[in-house]
C-alpha positions as CSV (number, residue, x, y, z in Angstrom):
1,X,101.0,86.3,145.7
2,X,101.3,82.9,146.7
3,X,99.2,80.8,148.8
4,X,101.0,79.1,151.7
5,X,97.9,77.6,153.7
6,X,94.4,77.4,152.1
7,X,91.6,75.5,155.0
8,X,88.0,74.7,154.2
9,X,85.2,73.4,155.8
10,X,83.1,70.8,154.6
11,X,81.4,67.7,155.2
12,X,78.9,66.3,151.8
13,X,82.2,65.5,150.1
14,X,83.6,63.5,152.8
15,X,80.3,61.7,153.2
16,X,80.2,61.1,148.9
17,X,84.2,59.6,149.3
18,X,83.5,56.9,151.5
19,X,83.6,54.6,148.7
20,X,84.3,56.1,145.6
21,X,88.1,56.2,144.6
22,X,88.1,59.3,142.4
23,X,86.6,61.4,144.7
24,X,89.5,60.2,147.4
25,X,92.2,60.5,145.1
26,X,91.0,64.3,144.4
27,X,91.1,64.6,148.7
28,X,94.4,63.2,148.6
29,X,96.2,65.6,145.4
30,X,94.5,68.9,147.7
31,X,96.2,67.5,151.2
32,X,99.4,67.1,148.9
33,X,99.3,71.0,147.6
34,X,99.0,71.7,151.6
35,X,95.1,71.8,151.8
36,X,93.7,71.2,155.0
37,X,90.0,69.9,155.5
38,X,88.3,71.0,158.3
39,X,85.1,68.6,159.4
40,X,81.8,70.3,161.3
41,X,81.6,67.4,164.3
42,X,77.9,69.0,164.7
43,X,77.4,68.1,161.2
44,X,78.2,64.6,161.9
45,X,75.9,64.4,164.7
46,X,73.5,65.4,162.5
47,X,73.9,63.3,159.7
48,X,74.6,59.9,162.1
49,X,78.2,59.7,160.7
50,X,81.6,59.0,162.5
51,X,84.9,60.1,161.7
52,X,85.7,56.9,161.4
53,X,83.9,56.7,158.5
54,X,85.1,59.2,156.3
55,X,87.8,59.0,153.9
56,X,91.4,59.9,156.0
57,X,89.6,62.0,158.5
58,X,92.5,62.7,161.8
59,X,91.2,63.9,165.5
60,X,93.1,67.2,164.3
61,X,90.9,67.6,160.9
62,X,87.5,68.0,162.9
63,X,86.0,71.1,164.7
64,X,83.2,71.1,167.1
65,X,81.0,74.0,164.6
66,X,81.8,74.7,161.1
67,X,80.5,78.3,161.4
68,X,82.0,79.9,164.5
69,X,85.6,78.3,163.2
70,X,85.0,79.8,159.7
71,X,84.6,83.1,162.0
72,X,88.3,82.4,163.8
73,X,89.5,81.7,160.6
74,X,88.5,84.9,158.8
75,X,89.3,86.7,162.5
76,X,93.0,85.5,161.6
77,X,93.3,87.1,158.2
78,X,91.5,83.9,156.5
79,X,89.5,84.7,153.2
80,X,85.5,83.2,153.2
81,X,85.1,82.2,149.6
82,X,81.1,80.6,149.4
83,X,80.9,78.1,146.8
């Protein structure tokens, strides 16, 4: 079976990437293999972080709540896989 879109939700990476380059080339070799990163905006209230900040983080890469998109996503045939 092969994968043709793979999403996940996450924020404490993001935040660790801001300045370290290996971390940020790893972000960058899952975007290339079609991984999209989908950022919690309520987690960034929370933590006192801006978009801006965060290592290649678009408008369409955020999500108002982690959780009720993880929902939609499983909803659309999406598989939850819980570190």
């Amino acid at each position: 079976m092969q994968i043709s879109c793979f999403k996940t939700c996450l924020l404490g990476y993001f935040i660790e990437s801001m300045n370290d380059v290996d971390k940020q080339m790893a972000l960058d070799s899952l975007r290339f293999q079609n991984v999209q990163f989908l950022i919690c905006g309520n987690t960034l209230l929370a933590y006192q972080v801006k978009r801006q900040d965060l290592y290649e983080v678009a408008e369409e890469d955020m999500v108002q709540a982690g959780l009720p998109t993880i929902v939609a996503l499983q909803q659309a045939g999406y598989i939850y896989v819980r570190p």
